[in-house]
CHARMM internal coordinates of N, CA and C (Angstrom, degrees):
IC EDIT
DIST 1 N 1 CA 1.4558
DIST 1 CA 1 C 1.5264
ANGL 1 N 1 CA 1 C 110.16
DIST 1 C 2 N 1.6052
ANGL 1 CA 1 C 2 N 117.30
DIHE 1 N 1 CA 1 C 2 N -41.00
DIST 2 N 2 CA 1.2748
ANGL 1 C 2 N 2 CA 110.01
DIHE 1 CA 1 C 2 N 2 CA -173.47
DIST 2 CA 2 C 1.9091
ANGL 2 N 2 CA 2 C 107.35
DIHE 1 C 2 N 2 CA 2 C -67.11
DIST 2 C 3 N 1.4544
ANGL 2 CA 2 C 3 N 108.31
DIHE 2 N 2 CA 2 C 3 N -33.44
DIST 3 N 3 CA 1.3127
ANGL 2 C 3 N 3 CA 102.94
DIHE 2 CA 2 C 3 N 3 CA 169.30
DIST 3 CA 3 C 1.2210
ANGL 3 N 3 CA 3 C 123.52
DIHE 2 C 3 N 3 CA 3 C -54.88
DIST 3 C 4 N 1.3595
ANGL 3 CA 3 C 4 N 118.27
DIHE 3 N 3 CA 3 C 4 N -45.82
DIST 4 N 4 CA 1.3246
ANGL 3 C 4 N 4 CA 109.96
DIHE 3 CA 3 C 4 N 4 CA 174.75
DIST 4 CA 4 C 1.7171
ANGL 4 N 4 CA 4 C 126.71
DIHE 3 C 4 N 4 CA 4 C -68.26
DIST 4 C 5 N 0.8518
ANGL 4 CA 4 C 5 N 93.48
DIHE 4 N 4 CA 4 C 5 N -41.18
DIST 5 N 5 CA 2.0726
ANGL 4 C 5 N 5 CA 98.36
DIHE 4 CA 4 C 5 N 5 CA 161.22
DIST 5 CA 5 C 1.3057
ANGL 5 N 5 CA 5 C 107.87
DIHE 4 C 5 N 5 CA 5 C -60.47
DIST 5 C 6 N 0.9166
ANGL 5 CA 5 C 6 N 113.32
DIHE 5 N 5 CA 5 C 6 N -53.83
DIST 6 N 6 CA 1.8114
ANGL 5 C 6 N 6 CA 105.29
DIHE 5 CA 5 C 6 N 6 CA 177.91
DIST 6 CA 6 C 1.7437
ANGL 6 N 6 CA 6 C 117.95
DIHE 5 C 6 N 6 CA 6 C -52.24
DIST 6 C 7 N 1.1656
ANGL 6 CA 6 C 7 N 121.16
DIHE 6 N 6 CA 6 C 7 N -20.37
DIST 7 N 7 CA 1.3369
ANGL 6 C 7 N 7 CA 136.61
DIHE 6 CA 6 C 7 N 7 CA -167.45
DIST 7 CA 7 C 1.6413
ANGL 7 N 7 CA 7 C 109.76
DIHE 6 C 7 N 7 CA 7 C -116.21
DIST 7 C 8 N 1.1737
ANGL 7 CA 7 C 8 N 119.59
DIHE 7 N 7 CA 7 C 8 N 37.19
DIST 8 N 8 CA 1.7891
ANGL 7 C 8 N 8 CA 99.81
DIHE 7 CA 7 C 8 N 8 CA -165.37
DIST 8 CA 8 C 1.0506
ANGL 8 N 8 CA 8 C 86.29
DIHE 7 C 8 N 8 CA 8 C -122.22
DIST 8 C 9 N 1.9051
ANGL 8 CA 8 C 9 N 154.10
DIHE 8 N 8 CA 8 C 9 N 36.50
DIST 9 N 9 CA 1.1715
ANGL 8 C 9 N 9 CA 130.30
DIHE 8 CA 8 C 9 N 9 CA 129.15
DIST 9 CA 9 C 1.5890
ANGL 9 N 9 CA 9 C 121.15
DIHE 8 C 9 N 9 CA 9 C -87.90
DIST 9 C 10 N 1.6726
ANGL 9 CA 9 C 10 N 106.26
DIHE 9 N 9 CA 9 C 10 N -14.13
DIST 10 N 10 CA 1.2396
ANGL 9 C 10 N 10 CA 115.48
DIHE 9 CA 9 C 10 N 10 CA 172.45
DIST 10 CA 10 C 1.6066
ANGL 10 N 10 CA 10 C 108.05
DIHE 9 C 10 N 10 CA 10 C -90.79
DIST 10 C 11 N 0.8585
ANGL 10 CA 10 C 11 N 101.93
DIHE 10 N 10 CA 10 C 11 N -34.11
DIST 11 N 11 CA 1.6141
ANGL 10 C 11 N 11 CA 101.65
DIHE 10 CA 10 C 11 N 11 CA 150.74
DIST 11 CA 11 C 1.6359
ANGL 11 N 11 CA 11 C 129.64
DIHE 10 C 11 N 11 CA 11 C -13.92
DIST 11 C 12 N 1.7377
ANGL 11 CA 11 C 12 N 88.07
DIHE 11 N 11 CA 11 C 12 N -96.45
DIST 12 N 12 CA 1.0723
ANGL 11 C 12 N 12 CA 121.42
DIHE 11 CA 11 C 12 N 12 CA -167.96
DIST 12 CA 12 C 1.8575
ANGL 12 N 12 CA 12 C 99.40
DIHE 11 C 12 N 12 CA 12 C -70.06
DIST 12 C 13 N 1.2066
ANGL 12 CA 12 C 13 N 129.29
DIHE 12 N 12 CA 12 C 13 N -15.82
DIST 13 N 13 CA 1.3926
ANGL 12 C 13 N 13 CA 126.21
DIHE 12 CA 12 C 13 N 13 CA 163.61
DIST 13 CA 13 C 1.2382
ANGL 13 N 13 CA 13 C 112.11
DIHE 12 C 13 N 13 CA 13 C -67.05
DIST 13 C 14 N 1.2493
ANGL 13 CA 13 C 14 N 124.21
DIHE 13 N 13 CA 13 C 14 N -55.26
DIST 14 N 14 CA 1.3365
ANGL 13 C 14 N 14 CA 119.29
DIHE 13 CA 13 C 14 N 14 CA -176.58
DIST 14 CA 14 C 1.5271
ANGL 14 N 14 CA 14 C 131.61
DIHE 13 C 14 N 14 CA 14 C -87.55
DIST 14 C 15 N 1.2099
ANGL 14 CA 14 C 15 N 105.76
DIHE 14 N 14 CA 14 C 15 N 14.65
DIST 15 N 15 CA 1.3654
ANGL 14 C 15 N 15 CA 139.89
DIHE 14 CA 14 C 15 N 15 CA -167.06
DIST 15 CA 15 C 1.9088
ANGL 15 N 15 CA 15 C 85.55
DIHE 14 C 15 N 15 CA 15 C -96.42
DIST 15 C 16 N 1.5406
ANGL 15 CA 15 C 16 N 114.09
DIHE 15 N 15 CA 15 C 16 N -78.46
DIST 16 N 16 CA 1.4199
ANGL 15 C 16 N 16 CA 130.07
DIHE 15 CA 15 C 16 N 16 CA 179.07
DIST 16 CA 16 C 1.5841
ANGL 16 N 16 CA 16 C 99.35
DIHE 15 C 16 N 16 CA 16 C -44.58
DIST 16 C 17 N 1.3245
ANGL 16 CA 16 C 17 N 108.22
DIHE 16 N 16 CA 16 C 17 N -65.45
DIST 17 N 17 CA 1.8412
ANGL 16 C 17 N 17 CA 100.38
DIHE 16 CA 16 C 17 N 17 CA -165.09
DIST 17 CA 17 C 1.8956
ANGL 17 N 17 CA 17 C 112.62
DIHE 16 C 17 N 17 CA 17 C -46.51
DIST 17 C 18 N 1.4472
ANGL 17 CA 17 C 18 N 114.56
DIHE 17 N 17 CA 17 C 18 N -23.12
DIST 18 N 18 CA 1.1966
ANGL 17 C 18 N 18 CA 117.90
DIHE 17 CA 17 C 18 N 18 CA -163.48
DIST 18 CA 18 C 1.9373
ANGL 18 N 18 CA 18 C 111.58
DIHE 17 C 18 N 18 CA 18 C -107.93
DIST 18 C 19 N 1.0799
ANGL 18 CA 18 C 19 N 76.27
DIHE 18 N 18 CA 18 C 19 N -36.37
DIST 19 N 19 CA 2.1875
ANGL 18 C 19 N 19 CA 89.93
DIHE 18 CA 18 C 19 N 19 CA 170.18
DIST 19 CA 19 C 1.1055
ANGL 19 N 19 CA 19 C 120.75
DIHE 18 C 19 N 19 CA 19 C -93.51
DIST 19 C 20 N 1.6578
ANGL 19 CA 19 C 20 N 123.89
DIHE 19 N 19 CA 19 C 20 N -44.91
DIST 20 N 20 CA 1.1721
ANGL 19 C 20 N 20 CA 126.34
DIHE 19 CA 19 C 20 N 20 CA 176.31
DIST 20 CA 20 C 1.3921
ANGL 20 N 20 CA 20 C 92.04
DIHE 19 C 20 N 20 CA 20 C 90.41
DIST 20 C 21 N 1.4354
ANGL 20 CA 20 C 21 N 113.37
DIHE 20 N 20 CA 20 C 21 N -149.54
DIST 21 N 21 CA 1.0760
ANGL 20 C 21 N 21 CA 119.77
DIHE 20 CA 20 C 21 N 21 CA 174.32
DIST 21 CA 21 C 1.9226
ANGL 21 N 21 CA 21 C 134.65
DIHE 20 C 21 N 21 CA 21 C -100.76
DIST 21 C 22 N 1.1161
ANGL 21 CA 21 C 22 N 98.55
DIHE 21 N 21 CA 21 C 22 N 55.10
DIST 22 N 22 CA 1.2002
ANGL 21 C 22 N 22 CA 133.45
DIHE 21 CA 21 C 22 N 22 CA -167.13
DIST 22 CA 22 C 1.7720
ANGL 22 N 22 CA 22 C 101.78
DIHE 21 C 22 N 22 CA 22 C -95.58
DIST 22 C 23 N 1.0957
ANGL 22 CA 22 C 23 N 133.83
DIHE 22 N 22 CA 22 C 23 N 123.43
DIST 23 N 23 CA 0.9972
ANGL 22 C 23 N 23 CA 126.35
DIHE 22 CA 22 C 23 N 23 CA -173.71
DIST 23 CA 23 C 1.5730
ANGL 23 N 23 CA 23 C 105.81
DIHE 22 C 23 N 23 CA 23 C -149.71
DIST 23 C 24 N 1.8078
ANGL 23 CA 23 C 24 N 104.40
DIHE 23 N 23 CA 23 C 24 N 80.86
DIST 24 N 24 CA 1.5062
ANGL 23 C 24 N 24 CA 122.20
DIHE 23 CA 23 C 24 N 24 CA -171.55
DIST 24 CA 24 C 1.4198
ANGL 24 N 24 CA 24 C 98.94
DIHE 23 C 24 N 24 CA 24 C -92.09
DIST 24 C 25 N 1.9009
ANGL 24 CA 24 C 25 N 114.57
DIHE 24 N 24 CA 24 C 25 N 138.35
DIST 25 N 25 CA 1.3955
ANGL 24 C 25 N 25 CA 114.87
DIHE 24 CA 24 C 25 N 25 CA 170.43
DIST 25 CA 25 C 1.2393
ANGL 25 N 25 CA 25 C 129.02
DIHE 24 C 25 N 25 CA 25 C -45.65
DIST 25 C 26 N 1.3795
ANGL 25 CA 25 C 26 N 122.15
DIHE 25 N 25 CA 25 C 26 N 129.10
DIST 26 N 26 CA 1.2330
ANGL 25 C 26 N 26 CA 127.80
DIHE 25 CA 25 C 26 N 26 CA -167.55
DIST 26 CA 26 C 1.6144
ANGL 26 N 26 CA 26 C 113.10
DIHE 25 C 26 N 26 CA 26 C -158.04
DIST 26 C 27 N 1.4982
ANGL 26 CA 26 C 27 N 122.19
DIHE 26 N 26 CA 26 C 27 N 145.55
DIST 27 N 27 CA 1.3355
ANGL 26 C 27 N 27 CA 131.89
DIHE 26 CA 26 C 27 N 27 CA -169.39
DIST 27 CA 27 C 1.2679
ANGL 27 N 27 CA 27 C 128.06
DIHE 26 C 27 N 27 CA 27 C -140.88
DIST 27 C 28 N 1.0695
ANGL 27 CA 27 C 28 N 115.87
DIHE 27 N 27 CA 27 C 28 N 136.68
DIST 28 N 28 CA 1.8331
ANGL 27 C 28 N 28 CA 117.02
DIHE 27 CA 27 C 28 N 28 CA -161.21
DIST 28 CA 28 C 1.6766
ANGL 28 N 28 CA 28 C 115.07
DIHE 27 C 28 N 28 CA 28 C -124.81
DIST 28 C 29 N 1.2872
ANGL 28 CA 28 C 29 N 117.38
DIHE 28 N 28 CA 28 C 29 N 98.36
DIST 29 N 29 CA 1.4370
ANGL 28 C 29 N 29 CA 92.59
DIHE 28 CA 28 C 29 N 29 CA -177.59
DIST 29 CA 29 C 2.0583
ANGL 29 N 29 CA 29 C 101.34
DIHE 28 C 29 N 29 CA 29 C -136.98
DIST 29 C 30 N 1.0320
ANGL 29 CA 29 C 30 N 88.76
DIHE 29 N 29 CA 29 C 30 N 156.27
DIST 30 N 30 CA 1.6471
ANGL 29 C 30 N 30 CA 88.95
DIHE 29 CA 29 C 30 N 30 CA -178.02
DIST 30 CA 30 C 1.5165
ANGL 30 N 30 CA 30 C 125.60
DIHE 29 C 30 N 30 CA 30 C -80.54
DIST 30 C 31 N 1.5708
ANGL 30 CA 30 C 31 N 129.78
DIHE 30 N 30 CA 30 C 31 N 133.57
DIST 31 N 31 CA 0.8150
ANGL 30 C 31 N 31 CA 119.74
DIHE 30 CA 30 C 31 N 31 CA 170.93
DIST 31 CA 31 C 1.4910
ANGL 31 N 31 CA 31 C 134.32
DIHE 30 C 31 N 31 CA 31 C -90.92
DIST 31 C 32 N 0.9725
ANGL 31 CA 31 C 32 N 137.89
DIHE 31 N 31 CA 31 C 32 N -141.98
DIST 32 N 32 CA 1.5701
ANGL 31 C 32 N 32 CA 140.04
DIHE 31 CA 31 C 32 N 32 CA 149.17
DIST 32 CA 32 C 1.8388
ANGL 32 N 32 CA 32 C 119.12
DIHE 31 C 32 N 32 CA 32 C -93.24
DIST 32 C 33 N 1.1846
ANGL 32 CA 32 C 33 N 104.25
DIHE 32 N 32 CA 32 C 33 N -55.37
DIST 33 N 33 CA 1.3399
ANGL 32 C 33 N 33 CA 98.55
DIHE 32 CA 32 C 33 N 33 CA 166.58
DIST 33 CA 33 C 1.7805
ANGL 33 N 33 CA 33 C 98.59
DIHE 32 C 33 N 33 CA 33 C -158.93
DIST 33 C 34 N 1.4238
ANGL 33 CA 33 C 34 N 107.40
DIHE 33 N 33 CA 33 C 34 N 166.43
DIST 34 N 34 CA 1.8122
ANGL 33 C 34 N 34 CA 100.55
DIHE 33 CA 33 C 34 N 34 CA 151.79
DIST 34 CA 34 C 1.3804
ANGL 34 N 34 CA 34 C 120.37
DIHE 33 C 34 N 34 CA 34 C -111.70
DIST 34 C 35 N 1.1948
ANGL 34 CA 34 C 35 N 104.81
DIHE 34 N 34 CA 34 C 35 N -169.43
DIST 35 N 35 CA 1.5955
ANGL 34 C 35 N 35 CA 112.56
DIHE 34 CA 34 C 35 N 35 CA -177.25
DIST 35 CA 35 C 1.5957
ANGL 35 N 35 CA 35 C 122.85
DIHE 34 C 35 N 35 CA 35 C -49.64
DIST 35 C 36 N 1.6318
ANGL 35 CA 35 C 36 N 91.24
DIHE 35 N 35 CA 35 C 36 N -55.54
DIST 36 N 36 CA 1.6841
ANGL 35 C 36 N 36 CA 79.92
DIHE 35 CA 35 C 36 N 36 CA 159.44
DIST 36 CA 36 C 1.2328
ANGL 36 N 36 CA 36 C 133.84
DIHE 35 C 36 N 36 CA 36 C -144.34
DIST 36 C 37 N 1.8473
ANGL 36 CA 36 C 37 N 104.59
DIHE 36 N 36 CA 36 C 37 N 148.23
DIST 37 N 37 CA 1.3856
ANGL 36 C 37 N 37 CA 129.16
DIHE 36 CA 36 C 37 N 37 CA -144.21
DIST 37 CA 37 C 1.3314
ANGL 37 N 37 CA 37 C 90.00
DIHE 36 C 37 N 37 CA 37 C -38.20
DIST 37 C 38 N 1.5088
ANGL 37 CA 37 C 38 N 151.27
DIHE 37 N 37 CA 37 C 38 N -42.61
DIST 38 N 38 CA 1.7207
ANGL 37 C 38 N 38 CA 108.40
DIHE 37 CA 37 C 38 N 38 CA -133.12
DIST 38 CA 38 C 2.0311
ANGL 38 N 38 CA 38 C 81.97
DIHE 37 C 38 N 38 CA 38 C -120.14
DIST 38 C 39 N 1.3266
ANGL 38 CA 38 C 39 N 117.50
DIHE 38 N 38 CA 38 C 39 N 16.94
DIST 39 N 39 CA 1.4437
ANGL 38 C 39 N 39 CA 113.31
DIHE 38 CA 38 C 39 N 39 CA 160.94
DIST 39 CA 39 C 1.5164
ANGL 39 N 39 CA 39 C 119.51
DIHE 38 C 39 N 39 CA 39 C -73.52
DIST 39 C 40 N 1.1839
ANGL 39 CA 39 C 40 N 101.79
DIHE 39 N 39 CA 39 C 40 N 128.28
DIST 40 N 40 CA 1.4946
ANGL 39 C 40 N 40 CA 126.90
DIHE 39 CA 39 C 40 N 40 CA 165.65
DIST 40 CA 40 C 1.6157
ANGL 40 N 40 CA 40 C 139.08
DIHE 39 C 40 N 40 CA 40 C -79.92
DIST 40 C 41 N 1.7214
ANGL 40 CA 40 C 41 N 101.11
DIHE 40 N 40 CA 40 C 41 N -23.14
DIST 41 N 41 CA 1.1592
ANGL 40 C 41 N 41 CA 103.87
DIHE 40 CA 40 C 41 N 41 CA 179.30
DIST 41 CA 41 C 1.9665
ANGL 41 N 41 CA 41 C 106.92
DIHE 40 C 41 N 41 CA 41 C -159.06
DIST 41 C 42 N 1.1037
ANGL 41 CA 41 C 42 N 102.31
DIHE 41 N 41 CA 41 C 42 N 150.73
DIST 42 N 42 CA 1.7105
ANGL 41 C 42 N 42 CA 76.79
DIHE 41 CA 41 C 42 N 42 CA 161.90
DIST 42 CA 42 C 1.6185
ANGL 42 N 42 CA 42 C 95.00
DIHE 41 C 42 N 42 CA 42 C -128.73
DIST 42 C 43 N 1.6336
ANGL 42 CA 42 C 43 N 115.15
DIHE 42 N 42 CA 42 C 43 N 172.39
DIST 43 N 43 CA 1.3748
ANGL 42 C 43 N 43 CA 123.04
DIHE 42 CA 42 C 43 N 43 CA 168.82
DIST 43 CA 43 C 1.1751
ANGL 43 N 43 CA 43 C 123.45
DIHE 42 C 43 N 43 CA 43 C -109.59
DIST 43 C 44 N 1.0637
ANGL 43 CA 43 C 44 N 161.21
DIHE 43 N 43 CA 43 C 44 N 138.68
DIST 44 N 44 CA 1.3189
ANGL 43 C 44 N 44 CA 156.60
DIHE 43 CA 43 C 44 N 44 CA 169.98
DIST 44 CA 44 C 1.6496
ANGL 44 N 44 CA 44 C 107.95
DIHE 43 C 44 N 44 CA 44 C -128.10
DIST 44 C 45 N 1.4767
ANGL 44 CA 44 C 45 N 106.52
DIHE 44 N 44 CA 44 C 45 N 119.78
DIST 45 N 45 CA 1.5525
ANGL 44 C 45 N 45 CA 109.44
DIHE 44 CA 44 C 45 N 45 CA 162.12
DIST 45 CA 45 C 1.2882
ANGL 45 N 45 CA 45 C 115.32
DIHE 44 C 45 N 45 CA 45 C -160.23
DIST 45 C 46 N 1.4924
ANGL 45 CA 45 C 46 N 110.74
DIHE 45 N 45 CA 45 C 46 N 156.83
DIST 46 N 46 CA 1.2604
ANGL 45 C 46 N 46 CA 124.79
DIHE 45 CA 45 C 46 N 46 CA -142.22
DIST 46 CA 46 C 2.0466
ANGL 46 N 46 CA 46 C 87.08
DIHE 45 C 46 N 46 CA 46 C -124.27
DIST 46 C 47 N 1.7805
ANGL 46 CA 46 C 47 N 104.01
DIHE 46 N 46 CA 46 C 47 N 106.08
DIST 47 N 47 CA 1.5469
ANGL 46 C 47 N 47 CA 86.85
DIHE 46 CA 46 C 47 N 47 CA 159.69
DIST 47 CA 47 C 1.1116
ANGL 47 N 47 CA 47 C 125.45
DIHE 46 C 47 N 47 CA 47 C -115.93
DIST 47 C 48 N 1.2622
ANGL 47 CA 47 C 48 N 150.09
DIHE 47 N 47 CA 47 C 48 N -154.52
DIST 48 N 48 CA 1.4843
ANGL 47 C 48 N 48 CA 161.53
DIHE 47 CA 47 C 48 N 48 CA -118.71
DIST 48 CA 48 C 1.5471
ANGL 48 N 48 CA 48 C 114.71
DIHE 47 C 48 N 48 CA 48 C 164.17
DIST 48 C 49 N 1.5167
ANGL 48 CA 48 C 49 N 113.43
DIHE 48 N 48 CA 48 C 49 N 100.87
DIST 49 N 49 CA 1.0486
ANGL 48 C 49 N 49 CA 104.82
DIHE 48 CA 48 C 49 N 49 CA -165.84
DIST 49 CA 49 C 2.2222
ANGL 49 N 49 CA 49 C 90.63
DIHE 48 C 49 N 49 CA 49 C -109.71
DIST 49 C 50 N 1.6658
ANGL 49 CA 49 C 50 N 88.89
DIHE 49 N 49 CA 49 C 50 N 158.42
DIST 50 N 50 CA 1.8354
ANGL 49 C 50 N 50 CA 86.28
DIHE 49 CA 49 C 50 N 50 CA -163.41
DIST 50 CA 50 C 1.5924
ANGL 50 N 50 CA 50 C 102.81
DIHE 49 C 50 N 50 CA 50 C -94.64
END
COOR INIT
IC SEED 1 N 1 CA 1 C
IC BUILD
């Protein structure tokens, strides 16, 4: 978590350069650890094809 607070103008730049202004639901919360040791993040998303 502290990494990610430490990082949220580079963040939020590259967040804009790639979405624009697109602002799809999304949620961030910290865990304790994951499965494996040298992971940093995981992703999870759910799409919808038409």
């Amino acid at each position: 978590m502290d990494e990610y607070l430490g990082e949220l103008a580079a963040l939020g730049a590259a967040y804009r350069e790639i979405m624009g202004r697109h602002f799809p639901a999304m949620a961030v919360v910290e865990v304790g650890r994951l499965v494996e040791p040298q992971a940093r993040l995981e992703i999870e998303a759910t799409a919808v094809l038409p």
